[in-house]
C-alpha positions as CSV (number, residue, x, y, z in Angstrom):
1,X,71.9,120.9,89.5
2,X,73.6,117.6,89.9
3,X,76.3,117.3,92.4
4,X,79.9,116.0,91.0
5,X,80.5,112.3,91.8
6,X,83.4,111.8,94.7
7,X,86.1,109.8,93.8
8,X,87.4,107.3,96.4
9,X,90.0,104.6,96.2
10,X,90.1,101.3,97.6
11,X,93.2,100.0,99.2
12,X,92.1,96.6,100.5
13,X,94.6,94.1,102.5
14,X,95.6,92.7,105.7
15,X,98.1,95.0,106.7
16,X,100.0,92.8,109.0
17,X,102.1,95.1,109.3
18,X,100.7,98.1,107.3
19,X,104.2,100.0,105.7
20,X,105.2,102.7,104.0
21,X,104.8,100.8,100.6
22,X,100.9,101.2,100.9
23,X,101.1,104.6,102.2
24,X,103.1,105.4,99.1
25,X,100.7,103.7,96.9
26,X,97.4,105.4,98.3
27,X,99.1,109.2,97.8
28,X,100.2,108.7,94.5
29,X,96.7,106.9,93.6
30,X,95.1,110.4,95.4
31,X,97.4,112.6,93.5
32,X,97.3,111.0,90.2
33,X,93.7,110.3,90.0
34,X,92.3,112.8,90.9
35,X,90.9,110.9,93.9
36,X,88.7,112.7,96.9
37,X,90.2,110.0,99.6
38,X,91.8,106.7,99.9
39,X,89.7,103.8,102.1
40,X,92.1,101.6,103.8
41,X,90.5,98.9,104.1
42,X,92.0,95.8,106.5
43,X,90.4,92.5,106.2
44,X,88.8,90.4,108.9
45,X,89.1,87.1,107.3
46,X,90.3,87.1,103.8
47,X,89.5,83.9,101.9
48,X,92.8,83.0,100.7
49,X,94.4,83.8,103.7
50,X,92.0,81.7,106.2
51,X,94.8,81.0,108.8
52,X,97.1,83.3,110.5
53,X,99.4,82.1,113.3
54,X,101.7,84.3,114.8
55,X,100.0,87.2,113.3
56,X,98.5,90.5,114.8
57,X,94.7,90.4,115.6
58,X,92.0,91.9,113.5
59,X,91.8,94.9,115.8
60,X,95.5,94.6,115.9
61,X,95.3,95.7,112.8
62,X,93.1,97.9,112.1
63,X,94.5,99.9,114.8
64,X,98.0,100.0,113.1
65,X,95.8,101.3,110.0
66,X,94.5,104.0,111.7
67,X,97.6,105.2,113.7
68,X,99.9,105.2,110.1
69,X,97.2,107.3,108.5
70,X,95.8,109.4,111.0
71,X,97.7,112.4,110.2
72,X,96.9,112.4,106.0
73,X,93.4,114.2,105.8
74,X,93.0,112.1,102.4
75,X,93.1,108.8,103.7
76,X,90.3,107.0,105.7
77,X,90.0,103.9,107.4
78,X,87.1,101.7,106.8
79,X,85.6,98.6,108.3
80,X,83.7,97.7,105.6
81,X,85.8,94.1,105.4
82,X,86.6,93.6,108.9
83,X,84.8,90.9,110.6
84,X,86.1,87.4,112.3
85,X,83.8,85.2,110.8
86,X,82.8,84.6,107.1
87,X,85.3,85.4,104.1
88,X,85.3,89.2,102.4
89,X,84.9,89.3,98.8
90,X,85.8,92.3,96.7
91,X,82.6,91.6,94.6
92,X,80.4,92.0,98.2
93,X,81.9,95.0,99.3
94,X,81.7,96.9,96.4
95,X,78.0,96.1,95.6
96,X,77.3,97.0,99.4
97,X,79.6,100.2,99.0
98,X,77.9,101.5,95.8
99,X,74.5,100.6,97.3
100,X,74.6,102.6,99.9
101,X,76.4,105.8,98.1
102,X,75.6,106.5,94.7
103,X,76.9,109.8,93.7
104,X,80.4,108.0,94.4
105,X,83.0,106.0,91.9
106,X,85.3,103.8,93.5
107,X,89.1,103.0,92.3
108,X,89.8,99.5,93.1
109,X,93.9,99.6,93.6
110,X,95.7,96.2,93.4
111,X,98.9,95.3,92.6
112,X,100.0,94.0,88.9
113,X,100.3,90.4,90.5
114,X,97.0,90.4,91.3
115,X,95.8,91.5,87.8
116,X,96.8,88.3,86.5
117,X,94.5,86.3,88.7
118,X,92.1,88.9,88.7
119,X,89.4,86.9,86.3
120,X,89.6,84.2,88.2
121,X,88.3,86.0,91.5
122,X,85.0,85.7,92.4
123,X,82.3,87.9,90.4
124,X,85.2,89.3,88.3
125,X,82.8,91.3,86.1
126,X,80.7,92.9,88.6
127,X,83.7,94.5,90.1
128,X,84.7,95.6,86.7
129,X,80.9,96.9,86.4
130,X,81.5,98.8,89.8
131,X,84.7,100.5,89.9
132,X,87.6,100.8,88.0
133,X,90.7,99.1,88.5
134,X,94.0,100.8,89.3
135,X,97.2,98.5,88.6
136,X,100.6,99.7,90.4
137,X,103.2,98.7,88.2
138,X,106.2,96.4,90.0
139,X,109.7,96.1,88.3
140,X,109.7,92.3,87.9
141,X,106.4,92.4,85.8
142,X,107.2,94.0,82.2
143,X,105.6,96.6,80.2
144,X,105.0,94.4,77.4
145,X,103.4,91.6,79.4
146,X,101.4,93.9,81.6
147,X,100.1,96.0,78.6
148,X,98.3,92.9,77.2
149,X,96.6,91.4,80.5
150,X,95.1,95.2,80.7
151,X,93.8,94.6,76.9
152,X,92.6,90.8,77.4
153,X,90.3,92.2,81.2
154,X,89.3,95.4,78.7
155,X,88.4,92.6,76.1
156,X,86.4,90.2,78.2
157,X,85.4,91.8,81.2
158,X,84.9,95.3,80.0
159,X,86.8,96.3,82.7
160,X,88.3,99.9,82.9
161,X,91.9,100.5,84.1
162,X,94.0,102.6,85.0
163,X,98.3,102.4,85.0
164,X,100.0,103.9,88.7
165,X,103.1,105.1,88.0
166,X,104.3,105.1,91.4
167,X,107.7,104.2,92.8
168,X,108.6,100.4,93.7
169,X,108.9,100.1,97.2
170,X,110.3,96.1,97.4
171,X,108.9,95.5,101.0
172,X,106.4,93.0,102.1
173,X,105.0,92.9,105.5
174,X,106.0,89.2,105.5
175,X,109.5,90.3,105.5
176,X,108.8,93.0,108.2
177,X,107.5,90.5,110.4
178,X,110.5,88.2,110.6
179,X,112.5,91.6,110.9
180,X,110.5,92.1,114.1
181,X,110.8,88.4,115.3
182,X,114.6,89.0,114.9
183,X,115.0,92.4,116.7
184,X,115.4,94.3,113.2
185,X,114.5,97.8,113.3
186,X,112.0,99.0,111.3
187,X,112.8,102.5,111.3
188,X,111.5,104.4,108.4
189,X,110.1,101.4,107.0
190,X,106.8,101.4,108.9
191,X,105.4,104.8,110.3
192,X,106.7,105.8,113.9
193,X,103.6,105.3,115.8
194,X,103.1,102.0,114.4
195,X,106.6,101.1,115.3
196,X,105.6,101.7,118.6
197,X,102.1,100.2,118.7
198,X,104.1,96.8,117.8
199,X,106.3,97.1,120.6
200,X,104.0,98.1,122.8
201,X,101.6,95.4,121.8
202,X,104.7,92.8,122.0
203,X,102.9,91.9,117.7
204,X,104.8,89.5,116.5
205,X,107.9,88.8,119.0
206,X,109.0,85.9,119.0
207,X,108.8,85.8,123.1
């Protein structure tokens, strides 16, 4: 008898800080889908974000990763794109990913932003050919316009995807981080223990 295929989402990002936005995302992805787990996913050195002053290290970050999701037995963290040297490609980690476990699909989750670049990323049909792409819908990107990207990637990628309907949470970690700088609290914004991970840490204070 063949086993069923797991189901596992991809939540990919430098979480600098990680907040309740993306934990949001990843349980409604879980819930919705269907899905078995959620990989978060921090990145090492992301190719269009090569320089980071002022920012929380790698294992910085990967730690506040695993302290905001450490008590949700759906969500995992993975390492799979953290590394200091060389840039991380989606294309990469999903042929590595499906390589070395077969009998499971992957949801690729990305905002709708992102969609609209998303042929001109590197490899843009092999990721299409490797998992299937999960677009959370944001307020400031219509129906009408969204609708018809998802048609022209089904049209000349072949790609498969799938709509989030999942609540806007209009926070960016950019914005957290000049909160912090400025002695803002982050309170119920960003997950308690990573709240004090930051201050503990002294991540992005201005002194």
């Amino acid at each position: 008898m063949v086993g069923k295929c797991k189901k596992k989402g991809i939540m990919g990002g430098t979480f600098d800080p990680i907040h309740i936005g993306h934990l949001i995302l990843g349980e409604n992805a879980c819930l919705q889908l269907g899905l078995d787990s959620i990989l978060f996913m921090p990145s090492g050195n992301p190719p269009h974000k090569p320089h980071r002053p002022g920012r929380a290290t790698t294992m910085q970050r990967v730690e506040m990763v695993r302290l905001a999701i450490e008590d949700n037995p759906h969500f995992e963290l993975s390492l799979a794109e953290t590394h200091d040297q060389g840039y991380t490609y989606t294309e990469e980690t999903l042929r590595r990913l499906t390589a070395e476990n077969p009998d499971t699909d992957y949801y690729f989750i990305m905002g709708a932003d992102s969609l609209f670049q998303f042929e001109h990323w590197k490899g843009p049909e092999e990721i299409c050919r490797l998992a299937t792409l999960v677009v959370a819908v944001r307020d400031h990107v219509s129906e009408k316009k969204l609708d018809a990207q998802i048609l022209h990637l089904k049209e000349i990628l072949g790609a498969r995807i799938e709509k989030l309907d999942t609540p806007n949470i209009d926070i960016s970690s950019e914005t957290l981080r000049s909160w912090i700088a400025s002695g803002h609290s982050l309170r119920y914004y960003v997950p308690n223990p990573v709240i004090s991970y930051i201050e503990e840490q002294r991540i992005y204070s201005r002194n």
